[in-house]
C-alpha positions in Angstrom: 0.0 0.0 0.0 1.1 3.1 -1.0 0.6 6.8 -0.2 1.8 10.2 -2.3 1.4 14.0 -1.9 3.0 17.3 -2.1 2.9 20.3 0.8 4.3 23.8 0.6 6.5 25.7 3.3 7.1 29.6 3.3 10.4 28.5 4.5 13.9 27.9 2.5 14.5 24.1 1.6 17.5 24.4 4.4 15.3 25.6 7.1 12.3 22.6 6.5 14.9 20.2 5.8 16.5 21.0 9.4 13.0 20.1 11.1 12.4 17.2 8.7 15.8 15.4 9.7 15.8 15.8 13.4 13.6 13.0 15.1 13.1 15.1 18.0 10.7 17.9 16.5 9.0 15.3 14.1 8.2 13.2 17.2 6.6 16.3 18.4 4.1 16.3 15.3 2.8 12.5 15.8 -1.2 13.0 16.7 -2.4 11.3 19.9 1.3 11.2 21.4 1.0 10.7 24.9 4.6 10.4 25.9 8.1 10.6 24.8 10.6 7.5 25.8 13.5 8.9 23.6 14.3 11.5 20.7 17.6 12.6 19.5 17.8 13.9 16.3 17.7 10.6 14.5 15.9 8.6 16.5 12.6 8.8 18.6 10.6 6.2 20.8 7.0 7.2 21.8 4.0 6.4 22.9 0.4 7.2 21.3 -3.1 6.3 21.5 -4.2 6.5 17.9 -8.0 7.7 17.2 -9.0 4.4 15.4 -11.8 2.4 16.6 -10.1 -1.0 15.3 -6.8 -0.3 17.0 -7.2 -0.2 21.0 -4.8 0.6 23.8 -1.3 1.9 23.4 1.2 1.7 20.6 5.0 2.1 20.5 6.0 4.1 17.6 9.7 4.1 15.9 10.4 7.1 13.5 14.3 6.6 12.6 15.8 8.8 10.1 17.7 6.1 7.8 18.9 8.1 5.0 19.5 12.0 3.9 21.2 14.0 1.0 21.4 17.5 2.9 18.5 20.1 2.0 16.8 17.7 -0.7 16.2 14.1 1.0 14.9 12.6 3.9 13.9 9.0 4.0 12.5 7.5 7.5 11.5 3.9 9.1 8.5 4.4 11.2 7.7 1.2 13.0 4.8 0.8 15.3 3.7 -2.1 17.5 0.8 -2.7 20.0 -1.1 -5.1 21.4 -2.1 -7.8 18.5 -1.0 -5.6 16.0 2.5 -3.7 14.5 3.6 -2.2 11.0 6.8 -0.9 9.0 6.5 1.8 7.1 9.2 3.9 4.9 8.4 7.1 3.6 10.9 9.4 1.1 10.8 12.9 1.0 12.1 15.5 -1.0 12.5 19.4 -0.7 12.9 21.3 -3.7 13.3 25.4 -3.9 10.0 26.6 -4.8 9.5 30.9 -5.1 11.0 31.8 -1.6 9.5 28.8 -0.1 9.7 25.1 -0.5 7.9 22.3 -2.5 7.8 19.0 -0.6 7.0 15.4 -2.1 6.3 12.9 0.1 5.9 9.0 -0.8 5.0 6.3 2.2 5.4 2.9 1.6 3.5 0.4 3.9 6.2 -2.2 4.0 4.1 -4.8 6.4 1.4 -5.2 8.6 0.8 -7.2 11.4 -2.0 -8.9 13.7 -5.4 -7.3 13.8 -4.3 -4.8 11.0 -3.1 -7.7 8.8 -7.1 -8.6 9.3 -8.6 -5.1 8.1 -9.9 -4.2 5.0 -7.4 -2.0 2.8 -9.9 0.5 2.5 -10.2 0.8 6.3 -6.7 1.2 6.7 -6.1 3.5 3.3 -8.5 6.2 5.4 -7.3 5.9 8.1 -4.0 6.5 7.5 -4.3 9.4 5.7 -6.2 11.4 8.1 -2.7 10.4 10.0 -0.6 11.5 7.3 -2.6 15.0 6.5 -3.0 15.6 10.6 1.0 15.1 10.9 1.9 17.3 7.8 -0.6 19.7 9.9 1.0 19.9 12.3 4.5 20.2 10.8 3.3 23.4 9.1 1.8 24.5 12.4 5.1 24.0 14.2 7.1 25.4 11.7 5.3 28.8 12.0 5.2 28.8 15.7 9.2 28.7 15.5 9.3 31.0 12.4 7.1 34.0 14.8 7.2 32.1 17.7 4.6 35.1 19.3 2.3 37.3 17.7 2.9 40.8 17.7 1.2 42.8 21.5 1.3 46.2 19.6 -2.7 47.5 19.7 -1.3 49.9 17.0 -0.2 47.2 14.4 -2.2 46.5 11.4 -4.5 42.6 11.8 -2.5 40.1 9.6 
């Protein structure tokens, strides 16, 4: 099963592709994330409690950033296990200059799935996951910006954006 789609960033290619290849603020990004069991800038272990009705309790996410080419390429292994159920999952992305901004392509491969989601439909899992995808692209953009003008402007005299 495959996934593909393209997001835009007001930001340089060098300043999305900083966030993009450091574990730590992607980890930060992942929808129902309850905790954080390690993140360094390649690597992050957490916890979530995804919104699906077909996948209870806890999982135990892996994003590891396996590959780059700097300001261009990322490529990640997201592994996720729970009770009765786990996946792989690889995902490619590249950053391209785009006006002052940049142009990201993104490509996930569902590599395998195990237990109860080995048992779902592909059409149950196909919407599913890309709420997930769209939610964590989001929130990349919403993150992004918050670091970009980390607080909005407290003048009474400046002009509404």
């Amino acid at each position: 099963m495959q996934f593909e789609g393209d997001k835009e960033f007001a930001l340089p290619p060098r300043a999305v592709f900083a966030k993009l290849n450091d574990a730590r603020f992607l980890v930060g990004c992942i929808p129902g994330r309850e905790s954080i069991a390690h993140a360094d800038q390649r690597t992050a272990v957490c916890k979530l409690r995804p919104g699906f009705t077909f996948v209870r309790g806890e999982l135990d996410m892996t994003i590891e950033i396996v590959e780059t080419i700097p300001d261009s390429t990322v490529k990640y292994a997201l592994r996720s296990k729970g009770i009765g159920s786990s996946s792989d999952v690889e995902v490619f992305v590249t950053l391209s200059p785009k006006n002052a901004g940049t142009a990201v392509h993104w490509k996930a491969e569902v590599k395998s799935l195990g237990g109860l989601l080995k048992a779902l439909p592909s059409g149950l899992i196909r919407g599913a996951a890309q709420k997930v995808i769209a939610d964590v692209w989001n929130e990349v953009e919403k993150q992004l910006v918050q670091e970009t003008h980390p607080h909005p402007t407290s003048d009474p005299l400046a002009s509404p954006r």
